[in-house]
C-alpha positions in Angstrom: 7.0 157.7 -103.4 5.7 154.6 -103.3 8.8 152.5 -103.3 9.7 153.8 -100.3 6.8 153.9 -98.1 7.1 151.0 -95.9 4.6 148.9 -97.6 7.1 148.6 -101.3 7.0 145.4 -103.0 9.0 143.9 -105.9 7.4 144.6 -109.1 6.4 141.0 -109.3 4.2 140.3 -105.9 1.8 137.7 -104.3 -1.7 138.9 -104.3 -3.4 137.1 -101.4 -6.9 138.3 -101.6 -9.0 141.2 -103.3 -7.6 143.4 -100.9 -4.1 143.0 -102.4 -5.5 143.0 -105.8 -7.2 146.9 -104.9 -3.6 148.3 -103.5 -1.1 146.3 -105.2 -1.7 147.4 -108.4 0.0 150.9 -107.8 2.7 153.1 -108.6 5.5 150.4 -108.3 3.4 147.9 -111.1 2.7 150.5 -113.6 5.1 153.4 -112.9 7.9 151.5 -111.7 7.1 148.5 -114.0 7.3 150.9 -117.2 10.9 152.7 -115.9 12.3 149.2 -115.9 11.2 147.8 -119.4 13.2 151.2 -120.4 16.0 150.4 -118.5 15.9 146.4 -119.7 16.2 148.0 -123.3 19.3 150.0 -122.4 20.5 147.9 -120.5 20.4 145.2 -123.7 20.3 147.6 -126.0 17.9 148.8 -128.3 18.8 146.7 -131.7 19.0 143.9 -128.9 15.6 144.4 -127.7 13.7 144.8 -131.2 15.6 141.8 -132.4 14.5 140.1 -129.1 11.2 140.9 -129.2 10.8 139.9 -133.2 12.2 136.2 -132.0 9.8 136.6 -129.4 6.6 136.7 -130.8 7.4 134.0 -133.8 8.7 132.3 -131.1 5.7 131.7 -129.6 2.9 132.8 -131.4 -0.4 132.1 -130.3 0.9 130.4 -127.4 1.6 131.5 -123.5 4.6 132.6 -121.8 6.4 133.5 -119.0 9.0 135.8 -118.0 12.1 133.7 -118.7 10.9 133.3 -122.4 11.1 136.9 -123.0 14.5 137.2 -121.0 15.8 133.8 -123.1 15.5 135.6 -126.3 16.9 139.0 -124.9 19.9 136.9 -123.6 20.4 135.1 -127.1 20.7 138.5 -129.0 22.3 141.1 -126.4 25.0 138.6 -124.6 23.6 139.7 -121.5 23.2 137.5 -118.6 19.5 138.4 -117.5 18.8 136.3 -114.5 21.2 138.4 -111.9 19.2 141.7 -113.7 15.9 139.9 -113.3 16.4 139.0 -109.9 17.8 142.7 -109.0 14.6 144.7 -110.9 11.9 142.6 -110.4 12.1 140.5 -107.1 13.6 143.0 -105.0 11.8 146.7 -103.5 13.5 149.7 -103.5 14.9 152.6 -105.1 18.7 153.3 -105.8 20.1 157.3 -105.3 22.9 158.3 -108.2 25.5 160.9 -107.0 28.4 162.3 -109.4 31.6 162.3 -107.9 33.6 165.3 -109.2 37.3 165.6 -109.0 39.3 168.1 -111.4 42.9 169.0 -112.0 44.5 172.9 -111.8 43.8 173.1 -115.5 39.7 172.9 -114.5 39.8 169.7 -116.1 38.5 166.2 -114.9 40.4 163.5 -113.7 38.4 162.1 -112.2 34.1 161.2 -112.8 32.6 159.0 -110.7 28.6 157.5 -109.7 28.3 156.8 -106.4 25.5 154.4 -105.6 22.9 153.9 -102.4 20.6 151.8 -100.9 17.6 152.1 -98.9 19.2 149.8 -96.9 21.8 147.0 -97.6 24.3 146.4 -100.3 22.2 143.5 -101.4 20.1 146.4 -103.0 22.5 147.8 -105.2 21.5 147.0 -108.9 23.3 146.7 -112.7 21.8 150.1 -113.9 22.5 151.2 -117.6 22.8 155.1 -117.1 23.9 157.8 -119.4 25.9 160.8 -118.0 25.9 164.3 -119.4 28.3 167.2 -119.0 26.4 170.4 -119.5 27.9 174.1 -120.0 26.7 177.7 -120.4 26.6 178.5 -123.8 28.2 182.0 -124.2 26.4 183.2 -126.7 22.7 182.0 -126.1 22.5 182.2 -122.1 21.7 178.5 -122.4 23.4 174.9 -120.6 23.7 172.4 -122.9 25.0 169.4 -122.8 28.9 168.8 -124.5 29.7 165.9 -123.4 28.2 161.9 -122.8 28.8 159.0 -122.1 26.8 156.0 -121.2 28.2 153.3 -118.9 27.1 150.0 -117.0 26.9 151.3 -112.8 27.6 148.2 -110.5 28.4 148.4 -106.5 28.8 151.2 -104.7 31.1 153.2 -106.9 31.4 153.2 -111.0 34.3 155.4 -111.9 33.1 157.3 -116.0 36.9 156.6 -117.8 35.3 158.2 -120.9 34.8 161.3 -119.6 38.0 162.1 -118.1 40.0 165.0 -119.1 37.2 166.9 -120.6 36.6 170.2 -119.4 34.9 171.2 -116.5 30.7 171.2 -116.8 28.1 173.5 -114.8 26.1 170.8 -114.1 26.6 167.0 -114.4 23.5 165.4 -114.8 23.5 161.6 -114.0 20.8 159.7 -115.7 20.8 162.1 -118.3 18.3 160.8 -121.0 15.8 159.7 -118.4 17.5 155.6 -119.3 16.7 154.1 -115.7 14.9 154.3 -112.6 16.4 156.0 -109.8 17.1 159.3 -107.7 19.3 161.6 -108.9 21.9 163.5 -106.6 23.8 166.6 -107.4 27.4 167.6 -106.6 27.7 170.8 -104.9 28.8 172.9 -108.0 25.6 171.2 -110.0 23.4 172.4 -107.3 25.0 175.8 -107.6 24.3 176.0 -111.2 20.5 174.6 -111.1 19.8 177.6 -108.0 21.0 180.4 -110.6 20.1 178.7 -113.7 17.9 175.9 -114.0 15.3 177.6 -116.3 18.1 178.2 -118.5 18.7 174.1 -119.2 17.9 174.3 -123.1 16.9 170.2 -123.5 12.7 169.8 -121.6 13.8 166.2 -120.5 16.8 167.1 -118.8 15.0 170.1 -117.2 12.4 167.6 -116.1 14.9 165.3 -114.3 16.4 168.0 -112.6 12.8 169.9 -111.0 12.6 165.5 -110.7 16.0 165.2 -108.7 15.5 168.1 -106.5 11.5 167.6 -105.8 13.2 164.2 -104.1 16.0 165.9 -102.5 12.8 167.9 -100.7 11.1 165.2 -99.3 14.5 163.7 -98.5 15.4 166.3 -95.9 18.1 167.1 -97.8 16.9 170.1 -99.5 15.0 172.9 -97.5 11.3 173.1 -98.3 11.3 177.0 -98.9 14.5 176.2 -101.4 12.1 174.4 -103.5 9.9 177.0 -103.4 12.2 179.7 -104.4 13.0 177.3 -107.2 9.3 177.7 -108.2 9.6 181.3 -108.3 12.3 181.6 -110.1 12.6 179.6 -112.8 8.9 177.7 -113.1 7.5 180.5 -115.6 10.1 179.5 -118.1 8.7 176.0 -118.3 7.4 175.4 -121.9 6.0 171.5 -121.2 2.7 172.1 -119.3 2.4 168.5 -117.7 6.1 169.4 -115.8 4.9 173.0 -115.2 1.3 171.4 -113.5 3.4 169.0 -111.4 5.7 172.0 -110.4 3.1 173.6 -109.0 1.6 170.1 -107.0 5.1 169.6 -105.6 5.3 173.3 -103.9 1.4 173.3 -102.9 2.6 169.5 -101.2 6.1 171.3 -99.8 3.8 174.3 -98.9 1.4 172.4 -96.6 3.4 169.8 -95.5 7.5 170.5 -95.8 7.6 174.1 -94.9 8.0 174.5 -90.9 4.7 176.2 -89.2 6.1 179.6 -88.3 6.8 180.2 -91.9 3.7 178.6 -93.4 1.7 182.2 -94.1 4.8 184.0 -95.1 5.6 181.6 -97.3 2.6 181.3 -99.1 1.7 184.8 -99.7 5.3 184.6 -101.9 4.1 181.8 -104.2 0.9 183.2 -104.2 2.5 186.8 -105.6 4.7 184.7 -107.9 1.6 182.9 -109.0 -0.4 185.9 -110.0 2.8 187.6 -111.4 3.3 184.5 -113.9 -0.7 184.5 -114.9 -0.4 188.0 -115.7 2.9 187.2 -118.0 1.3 184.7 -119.7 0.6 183.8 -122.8 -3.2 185.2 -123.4 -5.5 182.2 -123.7 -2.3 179.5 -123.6 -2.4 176.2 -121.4 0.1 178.1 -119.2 -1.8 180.5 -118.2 -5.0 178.5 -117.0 -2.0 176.4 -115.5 -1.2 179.4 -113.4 -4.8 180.9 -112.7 -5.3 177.4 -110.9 -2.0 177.3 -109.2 -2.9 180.8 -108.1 -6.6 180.1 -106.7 -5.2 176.8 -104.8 -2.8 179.1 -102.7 -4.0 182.3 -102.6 -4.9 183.2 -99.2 -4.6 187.3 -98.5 -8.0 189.5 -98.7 -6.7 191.1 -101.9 -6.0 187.5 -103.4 -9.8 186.6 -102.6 -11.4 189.5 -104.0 -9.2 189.4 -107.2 -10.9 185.8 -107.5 -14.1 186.8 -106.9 -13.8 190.0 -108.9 -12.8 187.4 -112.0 -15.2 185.0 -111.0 -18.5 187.5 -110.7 -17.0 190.4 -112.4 -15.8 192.9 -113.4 -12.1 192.0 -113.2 -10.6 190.5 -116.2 -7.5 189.0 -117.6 -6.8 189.3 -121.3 -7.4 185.9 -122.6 -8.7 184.2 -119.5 -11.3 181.9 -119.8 -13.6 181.3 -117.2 -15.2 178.4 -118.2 -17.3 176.2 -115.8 -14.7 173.7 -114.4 -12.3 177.4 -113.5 -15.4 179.1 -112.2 -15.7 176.4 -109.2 -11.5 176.2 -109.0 -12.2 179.8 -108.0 -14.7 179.5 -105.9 -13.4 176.5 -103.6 -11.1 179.1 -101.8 -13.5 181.9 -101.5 -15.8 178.9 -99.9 -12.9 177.9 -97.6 -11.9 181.7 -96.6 -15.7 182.2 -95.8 -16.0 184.8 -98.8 -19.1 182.9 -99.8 -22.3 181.2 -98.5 -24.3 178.2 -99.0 -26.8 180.3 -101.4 -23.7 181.4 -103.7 -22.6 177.6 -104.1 -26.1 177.1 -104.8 -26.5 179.5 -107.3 -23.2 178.0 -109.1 -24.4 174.5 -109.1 -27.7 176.2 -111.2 -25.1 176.9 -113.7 -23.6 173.9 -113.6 -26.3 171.4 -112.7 -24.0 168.2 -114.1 -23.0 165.0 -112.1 -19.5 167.3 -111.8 -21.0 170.3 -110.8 -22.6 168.3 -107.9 -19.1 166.8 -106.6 -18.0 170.5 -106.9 -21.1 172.2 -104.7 -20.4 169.2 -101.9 -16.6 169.7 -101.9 -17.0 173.7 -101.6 -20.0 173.0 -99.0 -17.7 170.8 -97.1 -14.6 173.3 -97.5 -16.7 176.4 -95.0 -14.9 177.5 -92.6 -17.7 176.3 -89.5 -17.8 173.2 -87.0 -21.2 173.0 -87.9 -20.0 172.2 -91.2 -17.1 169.9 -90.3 -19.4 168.1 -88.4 -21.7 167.7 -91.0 -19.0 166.6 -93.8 -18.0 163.5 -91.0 -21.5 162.4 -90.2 -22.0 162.4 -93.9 -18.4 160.1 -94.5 -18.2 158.2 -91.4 -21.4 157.7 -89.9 -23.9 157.0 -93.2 -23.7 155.7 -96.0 -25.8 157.5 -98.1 -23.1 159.4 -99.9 -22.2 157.6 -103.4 -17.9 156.8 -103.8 -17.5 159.9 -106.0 -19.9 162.2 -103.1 -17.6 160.6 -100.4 -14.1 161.6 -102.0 -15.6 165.4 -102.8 -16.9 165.5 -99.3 -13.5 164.4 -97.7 -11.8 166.9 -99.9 -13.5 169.6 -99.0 -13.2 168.7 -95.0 -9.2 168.5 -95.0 -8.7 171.6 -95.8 -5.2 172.9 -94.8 -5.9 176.6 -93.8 -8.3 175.0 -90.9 -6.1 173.1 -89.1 -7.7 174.1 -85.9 -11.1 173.0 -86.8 -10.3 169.8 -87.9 -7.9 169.0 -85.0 -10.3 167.3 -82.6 -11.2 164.8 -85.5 -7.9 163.3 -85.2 -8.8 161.2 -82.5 -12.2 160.4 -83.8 -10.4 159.1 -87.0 -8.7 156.1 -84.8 -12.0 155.2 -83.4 -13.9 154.8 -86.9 -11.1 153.8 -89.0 -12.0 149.3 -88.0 -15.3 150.0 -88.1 -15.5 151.8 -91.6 -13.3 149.4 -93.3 -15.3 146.2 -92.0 -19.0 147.5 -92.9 -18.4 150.2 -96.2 -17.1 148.8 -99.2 -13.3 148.4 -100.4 -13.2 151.7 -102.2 -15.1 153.8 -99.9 -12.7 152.1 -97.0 -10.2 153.7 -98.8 -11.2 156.9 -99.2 -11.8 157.5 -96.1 -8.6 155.8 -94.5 -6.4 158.1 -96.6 -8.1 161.1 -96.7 -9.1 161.7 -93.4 -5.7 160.7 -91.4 -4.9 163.7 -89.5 -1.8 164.2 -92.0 -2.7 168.3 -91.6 -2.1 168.1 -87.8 1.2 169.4 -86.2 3.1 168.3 -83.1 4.0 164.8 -82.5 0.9 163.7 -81.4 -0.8 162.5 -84.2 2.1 160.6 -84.9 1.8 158.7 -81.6 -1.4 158.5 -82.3 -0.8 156.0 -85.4 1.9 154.3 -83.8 -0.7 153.2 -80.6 -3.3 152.7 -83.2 -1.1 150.0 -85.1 0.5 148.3 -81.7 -2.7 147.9 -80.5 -4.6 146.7 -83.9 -2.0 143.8 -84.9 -4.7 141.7 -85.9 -6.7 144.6 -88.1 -6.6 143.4 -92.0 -3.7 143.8 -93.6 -4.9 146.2 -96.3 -5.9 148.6 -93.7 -3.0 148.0 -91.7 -1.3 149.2 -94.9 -3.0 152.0 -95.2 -2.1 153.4 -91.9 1.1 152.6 -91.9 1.8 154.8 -95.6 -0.1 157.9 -94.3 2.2 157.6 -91.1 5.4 157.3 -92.9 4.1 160.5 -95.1 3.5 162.4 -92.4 6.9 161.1 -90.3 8.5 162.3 -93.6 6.8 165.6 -93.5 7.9 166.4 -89.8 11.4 165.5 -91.0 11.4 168.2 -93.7 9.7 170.6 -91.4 13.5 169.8 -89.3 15.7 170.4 -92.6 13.3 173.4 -93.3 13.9 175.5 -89.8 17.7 175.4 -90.3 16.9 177.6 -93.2 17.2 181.3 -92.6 14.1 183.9 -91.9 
């Protein structure tokens, strides 16, 4: 995501000031960085890389170095000329897409595998990418694809044709970047895509089931994949998910497709569906397992309908219950938030559940649900409290904000959008870095519909050329989110009822 907002940088950037210091160290230095010390091993190779790293560190023990020393080693054991890879990883922005390009003969065999490879925006972005490519197949007798075939290959230019893999027999799915060996988007040909609709829970390996949910959580907020695809995808094949982090992120992606990639008109509809999936899946579950605390949470941050809200109090208060359900403290207020946003409960019930919980947490929990009611008193309250003082400590601030961007109350927090503009150059010039943040991000009116608040960001930054460049930043990101949002809301209204 970051890479391709309009503020990317190369891994290695200048930092200017403090300000670059606070926003530079992001997703593209640690994330990013991290993907492409894994790809610099494959792309050496591994015994390359340990042998490297050994001559490394006698090399120059207890001394400094730079970059080239570590690349001078790699280039001494792996043969590799490292500069052109250097250049193309870490001094340029970006991220490359990976497409298989499928051709077979009347026998159902391939003659031809190819990777097709994209920039953002210029050939000068294409890079040397070490990849492996896998060949998976439905096993007959377990229901299961697994992978019968591999082959790993350097991909340079626009097009890399896979000579080792032709002739082999037609796959299900072709996964490029199979083994998770460099950074990049993943693209599917039509057949794969086929396959990963009907039987993507059925992938037997967790990593390459990762990189697929991966590859088509990016075709999403590409456009290229309908938002309310995605969340069918949930549906369907989520509960088979036995690695909890991918199965928590699953359920982040389709709350962000929900609220932002799904067009309006279909909004309600389609979250009463993932909210019956949601409660369908904790009811399956595992009693007392990680997945099914992973769905109760996933459940109470969509769940919407009457019955939905008094199922959650019922468990919260009593007397419903779920075998094996928990309800500690930190799922007691997840359950509440919603009934607090749905107007279920009132300042005294928040009150009463922060005597339970009367903890530094439990207080950022009270403000957030106080904040999250349904009222314009309340919204009003909740900006005073951000914008206009600063009595609120950073962690008070970000549960406030949370609580006020709520997305079931659009409508009450339309007529801040303009407000936001107003306060944005004041905010950042008299609060402190982190609170400038907060409330730069969190209160952007990235829940608003139309075009206007769009417009809106565009006037703001024509007319604020000179604002710091930090905040500048800021505003630009949360506008290319939400341009990016309207332009899945497009791809999403081409989809049927």
């Amino acid at each position: 995501r970051a890479d391709q907002l309009p503020s990317t940088h190369p891994i290695t950037a200048d930092i200017r000031d403090l300000q670059d210091a606070k926003l530079n160290f992001d997703g593209i230095t640690y994330a990013k960085g991290a993907s492409v010390l894994k790809q610099l091993v494959a792309y050496v190779g591994r015994d390359a890389f340990l042998e490297g790293a050994r001559r490394y560190f006698q090399r120059h023990a207890f001394g400094n170095t730079t970059l080239a020393d570590l690349l001078a080693v790699l280039e001494e054991t792996s043969g590799r000329d490292l500069a052109g890879w250097s250049k193309a990883w870490l001094q340029t922005a970006g991220v490359n897409a990976l497409t298989p390009e499928l051709t077979l003969d009347a026998e159902n065999r391939i003659t031809e595998l190819a990777v097709a490879q994209e920039a953002a925006a210029s050939p000068l972005e294409l890079r040397p990418h070490r990849v492996a490519v896998g060949l998976y197949r439905l096993d007959g007798v377990e229901g299961a694809l697994v992978r019968y075939a591999r082959a790993e290959l350097d991909v340079t230019g626009p097009r890399t044709v896979v000579t080792e893999l032709a002739g082999a027999e037609a796959p299900d799915l072709v996964l490029v970047n199979d083994d998770d060996l460099t950074y990049c988007k993943v693209r599917f040909d039509e057949n794969s895509l086929a396959t990963l609709r009907s039987r993507l829970g059925d992938i037997a390996d967790p990593l390459a089931r990762a990189l697929c949910w991966s590859a088509l959580w990016n075709m999403t907020r590409d456009g290229l994949m309908p938002a309310r695809n995605f969340l069918s995808l949930v549906l369907e094949h989520a509960g088979r998910e036995s690695d909890i982090g991918v199965l928590q992120m699953l359920h982040a992606w389709a709350r962000t497709a929900l609220v932002h990639y799904v067009v309006p008109a279909r909004r309600d509809e389609a979250g009463r569906a993932l909210a019956q999936g949601a409660l369908a899946e904790l009811r399956a579950a595992e009693p007392g397992g990680p997945a099914q605390l992973t769905w109760a949470r996933f459940f109470a941050s969509v769940a919407s309908d009457e019955a939905d809200l008094q199922l959650l109090g019922a468990l919260l208060d009593g007397p419903a219950r779920i075998d094996g359900l928990d309800m500690d403290q930190e799922l007691r207020w997840t359950f509440l938030e919603p009934l607090a946003t749905y107007g279920v409960v009132d300042e005294e019930r928040i009150a009463a559940e922060l005597a339970r919980d009367d903890t530094a947490s439990g207080k950022r929990h009270q403000v957030r649900c106080l904040a999250a009611r349904p009222s314009e008193a309340v919204k009003a309250q909740a900006w005073v409290q951000v914008v206009e003082s600063d009595a609120l400590s950073n962690a008070l601030v970000e549960a406030t904000i949370a609580g006020f961007a709520q997305p079931s109350q659009r409508e009450l927090t339309a007529p801040y959008a303009a407000k936001y503009f107003e306060a944005i150059g004041r905010v950042w010039e008299e609060r402190s870095i982190q609170i400038g943040v907060l409330v730069v991000r969190g209160l952007f009116p990235s829940l608003q519909d139309g075009p206007e608040p769009l417009a809106a960001a565009d006037a703001w930054l024509g007319e604020h050329t000179d604002a710091p460049p930090a905040l500048r930043r800021l505003v630009l990101e949360s506008r290319d989110d939400l341009a990016r949002a309207h332009r899945a809301q497009v791809t999403d209204a081409g989809t049927g009822a």
